[in-house]
KEGUTOR-746245 format. One record per atom (N, C-alpha, C): residue in one letter; x, y, z. Coordinates in steps of 0.02 Angstrom, whole numbers, plus 50000, padded with zeros to 5 digits. Example, Ala and Ser with C-alpha at 12.3 -4.5 7.8 and 13.67 -1.06 7.14 Angstrom:
KEGUTOR-746245
a506604971650390/a506154977550390/a506604983550390/s506424988850354/s506844994750357/s506455000250394/
end
This chain:
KEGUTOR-746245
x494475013249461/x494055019149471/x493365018449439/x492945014049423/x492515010749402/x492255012149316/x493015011949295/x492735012149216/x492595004349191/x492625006849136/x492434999649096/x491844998349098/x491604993149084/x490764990049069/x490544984349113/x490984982449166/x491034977149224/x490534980849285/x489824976749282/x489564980149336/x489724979749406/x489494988149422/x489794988149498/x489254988049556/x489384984149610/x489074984349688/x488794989449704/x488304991149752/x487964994849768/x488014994849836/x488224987949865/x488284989249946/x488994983449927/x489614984449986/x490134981049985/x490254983050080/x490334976050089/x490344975550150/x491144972550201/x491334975850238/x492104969650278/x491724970550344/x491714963350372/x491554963350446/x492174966050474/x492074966550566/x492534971550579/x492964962450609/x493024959350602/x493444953150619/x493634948050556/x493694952050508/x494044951950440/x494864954750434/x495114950350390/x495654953050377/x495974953050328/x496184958750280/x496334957950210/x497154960650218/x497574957350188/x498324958050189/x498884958450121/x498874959050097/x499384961150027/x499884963550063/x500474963250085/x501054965350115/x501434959350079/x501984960850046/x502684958350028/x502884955450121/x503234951150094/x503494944150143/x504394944850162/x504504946050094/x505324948750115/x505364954850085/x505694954650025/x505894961849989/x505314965049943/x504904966249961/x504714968449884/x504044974649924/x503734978149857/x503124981749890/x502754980849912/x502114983449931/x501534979949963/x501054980749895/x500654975849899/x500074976149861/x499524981249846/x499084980749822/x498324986749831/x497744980549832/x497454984149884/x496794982249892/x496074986649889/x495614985049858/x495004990649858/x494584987049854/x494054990649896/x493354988149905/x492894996049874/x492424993849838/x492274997849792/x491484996049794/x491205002449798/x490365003449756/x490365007449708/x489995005649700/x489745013149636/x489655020149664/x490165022749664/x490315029649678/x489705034349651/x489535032749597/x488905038349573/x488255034249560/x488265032449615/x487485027249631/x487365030949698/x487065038149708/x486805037549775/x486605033849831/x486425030349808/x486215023649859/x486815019449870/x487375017749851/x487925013449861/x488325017049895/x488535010949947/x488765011450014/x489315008250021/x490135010150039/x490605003950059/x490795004150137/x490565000050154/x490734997850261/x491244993450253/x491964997350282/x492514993050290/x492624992050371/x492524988050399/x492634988550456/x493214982750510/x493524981350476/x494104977950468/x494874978150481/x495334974350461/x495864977750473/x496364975250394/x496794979150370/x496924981150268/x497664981650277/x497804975950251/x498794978550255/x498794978250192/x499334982150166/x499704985250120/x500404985350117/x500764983250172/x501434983450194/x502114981550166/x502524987450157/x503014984350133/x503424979250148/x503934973850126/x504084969850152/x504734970350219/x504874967750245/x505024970450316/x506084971450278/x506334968950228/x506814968050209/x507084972350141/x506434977450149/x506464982350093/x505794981850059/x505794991250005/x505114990749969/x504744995450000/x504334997449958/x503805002049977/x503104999149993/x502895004950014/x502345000550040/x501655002349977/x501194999449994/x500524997549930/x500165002949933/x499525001549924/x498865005749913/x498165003049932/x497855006449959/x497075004050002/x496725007749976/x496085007049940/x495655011249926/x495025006649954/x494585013049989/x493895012849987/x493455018449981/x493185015649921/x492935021049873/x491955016849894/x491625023549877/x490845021749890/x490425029649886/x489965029849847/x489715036749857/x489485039849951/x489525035549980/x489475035350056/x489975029250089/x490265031950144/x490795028050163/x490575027350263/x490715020350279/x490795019150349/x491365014250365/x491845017850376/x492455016050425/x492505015050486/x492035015350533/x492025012150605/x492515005450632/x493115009450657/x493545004950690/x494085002550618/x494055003750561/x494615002450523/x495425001250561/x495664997450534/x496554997850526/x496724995350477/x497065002550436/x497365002250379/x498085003150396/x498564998950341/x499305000250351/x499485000550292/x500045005250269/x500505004450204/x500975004950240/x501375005150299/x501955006050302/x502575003350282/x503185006850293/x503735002650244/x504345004650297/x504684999450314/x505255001350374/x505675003550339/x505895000950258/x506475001050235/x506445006350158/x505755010450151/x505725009850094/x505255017250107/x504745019050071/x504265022650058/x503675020650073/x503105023750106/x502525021650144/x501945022050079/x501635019350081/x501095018850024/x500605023750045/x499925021550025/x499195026950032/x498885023050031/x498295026950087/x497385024450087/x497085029050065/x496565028950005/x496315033149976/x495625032450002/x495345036150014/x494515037150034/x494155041449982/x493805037349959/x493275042449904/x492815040149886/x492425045349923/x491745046949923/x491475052549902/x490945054449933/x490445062549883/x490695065549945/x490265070849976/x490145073450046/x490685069950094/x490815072850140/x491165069250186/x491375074250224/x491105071750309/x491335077250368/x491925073750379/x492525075850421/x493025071250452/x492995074950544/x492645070750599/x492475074850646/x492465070250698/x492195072550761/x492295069050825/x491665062250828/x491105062050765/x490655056050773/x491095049550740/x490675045250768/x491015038250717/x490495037850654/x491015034650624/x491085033950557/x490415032650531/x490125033650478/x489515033050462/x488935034550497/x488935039650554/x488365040650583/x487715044850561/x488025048150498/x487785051050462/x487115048850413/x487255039750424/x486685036750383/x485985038750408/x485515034850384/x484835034550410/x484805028550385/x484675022450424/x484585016750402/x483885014750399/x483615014450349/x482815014650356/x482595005650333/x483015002950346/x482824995150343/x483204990650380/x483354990750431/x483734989350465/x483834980450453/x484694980550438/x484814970950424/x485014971650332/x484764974950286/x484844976650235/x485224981550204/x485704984050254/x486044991550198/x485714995150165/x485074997650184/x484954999750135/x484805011850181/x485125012150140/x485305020350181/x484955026150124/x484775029650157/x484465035950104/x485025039250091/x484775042850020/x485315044449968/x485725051049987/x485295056050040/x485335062650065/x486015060350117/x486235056750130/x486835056650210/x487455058250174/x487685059450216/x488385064350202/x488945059150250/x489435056650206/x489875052950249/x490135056250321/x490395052850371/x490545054550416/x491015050450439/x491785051050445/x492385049450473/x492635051450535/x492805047750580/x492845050350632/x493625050150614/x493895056750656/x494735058250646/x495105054050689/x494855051250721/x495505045350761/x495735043250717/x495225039050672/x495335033950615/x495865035850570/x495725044250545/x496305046650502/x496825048550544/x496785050550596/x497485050350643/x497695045150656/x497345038350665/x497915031550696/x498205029150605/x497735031550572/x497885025850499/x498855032950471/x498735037250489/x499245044150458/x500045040550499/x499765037850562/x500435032450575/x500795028250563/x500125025850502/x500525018850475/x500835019650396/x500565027250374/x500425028150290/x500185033350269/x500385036550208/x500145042850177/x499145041150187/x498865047450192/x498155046350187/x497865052650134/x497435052450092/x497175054250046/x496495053750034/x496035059850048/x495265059250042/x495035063550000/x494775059649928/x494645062749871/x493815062049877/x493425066049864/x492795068749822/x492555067449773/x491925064949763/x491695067549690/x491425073349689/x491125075449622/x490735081049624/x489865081349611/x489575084849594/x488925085449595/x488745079149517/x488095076649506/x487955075049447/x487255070149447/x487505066349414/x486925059549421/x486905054749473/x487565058549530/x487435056249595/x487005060249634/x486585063749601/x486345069149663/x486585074949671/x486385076949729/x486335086949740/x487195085549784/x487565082549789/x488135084449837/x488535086649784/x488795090149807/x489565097549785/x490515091849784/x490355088149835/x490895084849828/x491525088649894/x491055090549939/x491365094549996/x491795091450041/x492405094750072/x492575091350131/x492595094650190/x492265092350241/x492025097850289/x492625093250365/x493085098450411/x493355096750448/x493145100150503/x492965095050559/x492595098050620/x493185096650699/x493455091550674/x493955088250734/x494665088350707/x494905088950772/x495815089650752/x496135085050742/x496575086650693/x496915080950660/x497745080950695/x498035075950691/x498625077150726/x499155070350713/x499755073250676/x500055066350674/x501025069550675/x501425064450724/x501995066250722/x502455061150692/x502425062850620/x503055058750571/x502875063550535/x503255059750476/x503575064150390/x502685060550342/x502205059250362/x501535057050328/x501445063650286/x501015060250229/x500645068350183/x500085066750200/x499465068350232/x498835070650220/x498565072050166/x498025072750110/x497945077550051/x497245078550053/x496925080250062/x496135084050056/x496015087150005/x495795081749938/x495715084749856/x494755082649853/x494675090149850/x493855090349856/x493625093149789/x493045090449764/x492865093249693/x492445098849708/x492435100149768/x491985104349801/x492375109249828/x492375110849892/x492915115849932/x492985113750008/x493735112850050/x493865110950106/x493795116950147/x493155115450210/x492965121050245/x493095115750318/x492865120750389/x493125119250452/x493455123250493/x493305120850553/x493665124650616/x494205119750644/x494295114850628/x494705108850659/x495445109350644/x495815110650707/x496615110650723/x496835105450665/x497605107450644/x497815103450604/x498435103950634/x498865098950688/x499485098550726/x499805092850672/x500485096350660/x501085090550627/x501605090250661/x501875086650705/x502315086750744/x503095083750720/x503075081450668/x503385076450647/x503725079750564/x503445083650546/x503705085650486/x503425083750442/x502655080750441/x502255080150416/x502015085350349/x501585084350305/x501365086850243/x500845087150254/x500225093150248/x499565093750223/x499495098550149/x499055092450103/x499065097850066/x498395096950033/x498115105450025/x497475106750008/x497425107149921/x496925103049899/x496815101149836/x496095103349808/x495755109249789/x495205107549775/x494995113849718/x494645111349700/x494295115249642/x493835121949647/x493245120249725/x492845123949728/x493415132049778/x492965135049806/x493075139649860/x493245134549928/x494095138249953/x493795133050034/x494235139050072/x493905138750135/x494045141850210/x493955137150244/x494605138550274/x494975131950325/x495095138150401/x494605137050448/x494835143650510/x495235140350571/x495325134650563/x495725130450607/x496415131350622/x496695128950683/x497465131250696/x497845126150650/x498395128650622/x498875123850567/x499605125950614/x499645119750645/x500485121950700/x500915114850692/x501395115150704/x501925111750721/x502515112550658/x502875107650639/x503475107750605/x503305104550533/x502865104650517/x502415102450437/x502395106650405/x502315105750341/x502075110350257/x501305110550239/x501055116050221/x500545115350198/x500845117650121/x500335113550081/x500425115850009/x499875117749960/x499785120349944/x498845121549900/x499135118949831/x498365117149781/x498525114349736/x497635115749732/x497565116149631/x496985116949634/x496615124149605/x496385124549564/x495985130649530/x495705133949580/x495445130449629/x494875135449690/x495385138549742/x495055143749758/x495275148349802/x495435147649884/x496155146349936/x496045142949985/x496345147650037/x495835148550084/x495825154250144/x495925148850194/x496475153150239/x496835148550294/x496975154650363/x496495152150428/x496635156550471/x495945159150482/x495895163450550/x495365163950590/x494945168550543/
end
């Protein structure tokens, strides 16, 4: 989570014809993998665009952990897996500041003002497109944490949901914002699925919440659910 005195990246990059794998072979868990910037460096950026196993081993075991953490995040075309046939499914953690989860692709939110260089103004607000968290909720628990306001700048640490989310298994979702989870975007669990709202600030959620899933709140801030 970038303690210690080991300096950290400012831009961290996976081409999208990369492949990073930590998955157990016979019995055992899956590994963790993270690609990491400096979360409270406005300017630092992590582009995973790749494909991230975590997988448990096919003969038993749980499955690992994926983090990509960056004060701005672009996931365009990701595949992440923790899954576990025999065992417990792991997590992909996403954490960033700001962050829409909506019908654009991933990072469109930048302004690339040097184009060839990474180099993005400090004002963009991540942008995830929900396929990504709907195809990745198939393979593995998913988890999109926040920072909050500081010496990263004017962002709150918000999570804003514009597009519907939708997944049919036993997956948890968790939306832990240092800010508050707002949106109009359907939340379908078909599967017996888990969403659960985590956050500190104020959040109104006006979106439909249907199928055979739990919602659970968690969190000092106040959470309004419904039109």
């Amino acid at each position: 989570q970038g303690s210690g005195t080991l300096r950290q990246a400012t831009t961290v990059a996976m081409s999208a014809d990369s492949v990073i794998d930590a998955s157990a072979t016979d019995n055992g868990n899956g590994g963790k993998v993270v690609l990491w910037s400096d979360v409270h460096n406005a300017d630092s950026v992590t582009r995973a665009n790749g494909s991230i196993k975590a997988e448990a081993g096919p003969n038993g075991g749980d499955g690992g952990r994926v983090e990509t953490s960056g004060h701005h995040l672009n996931v365009d075309g990701i595949q992440v897996s923790t899954q576990s046939a025999k065992g417990n499914a792991g997590e992909w953690l996403l954490d960033p500041y700001d962050i829409t989860i909506g019908s654009s692709a991933s990072g469109t939110a930048f302004a690339d003002t040097n184009p060839g260089d990474d180099s993005y103004t400090a004002a963009a607000t991540s942008s995830i497109n929900v396929a990504v968290i709907n195809t990745a909720l198939g393979n593995g628990n998913v988890t999109i944490s926040t920072g909050a306001v500081g010496s990263a700048g004017t962002d709150a640490g918000n999570i804003t949901l514009t597009g519907n989310l939708s997944w049919a298994n036993t997956k948890t979702l968790t939306l832990s914002a240092a800010g508050g989870v707002t949106g109009s975007g359907n939340i379908a669990m078909t599967g017996g699925g888990k969403i659960i709202f985590d956050q500190a600030g104020t959040s109104a959620h006006t979106g439909v919440i249907s199928g055979t899933g739990s919602v659970t709140k968690r969190g000092i801030g106040t959470l309004s659910i419904g039109k």
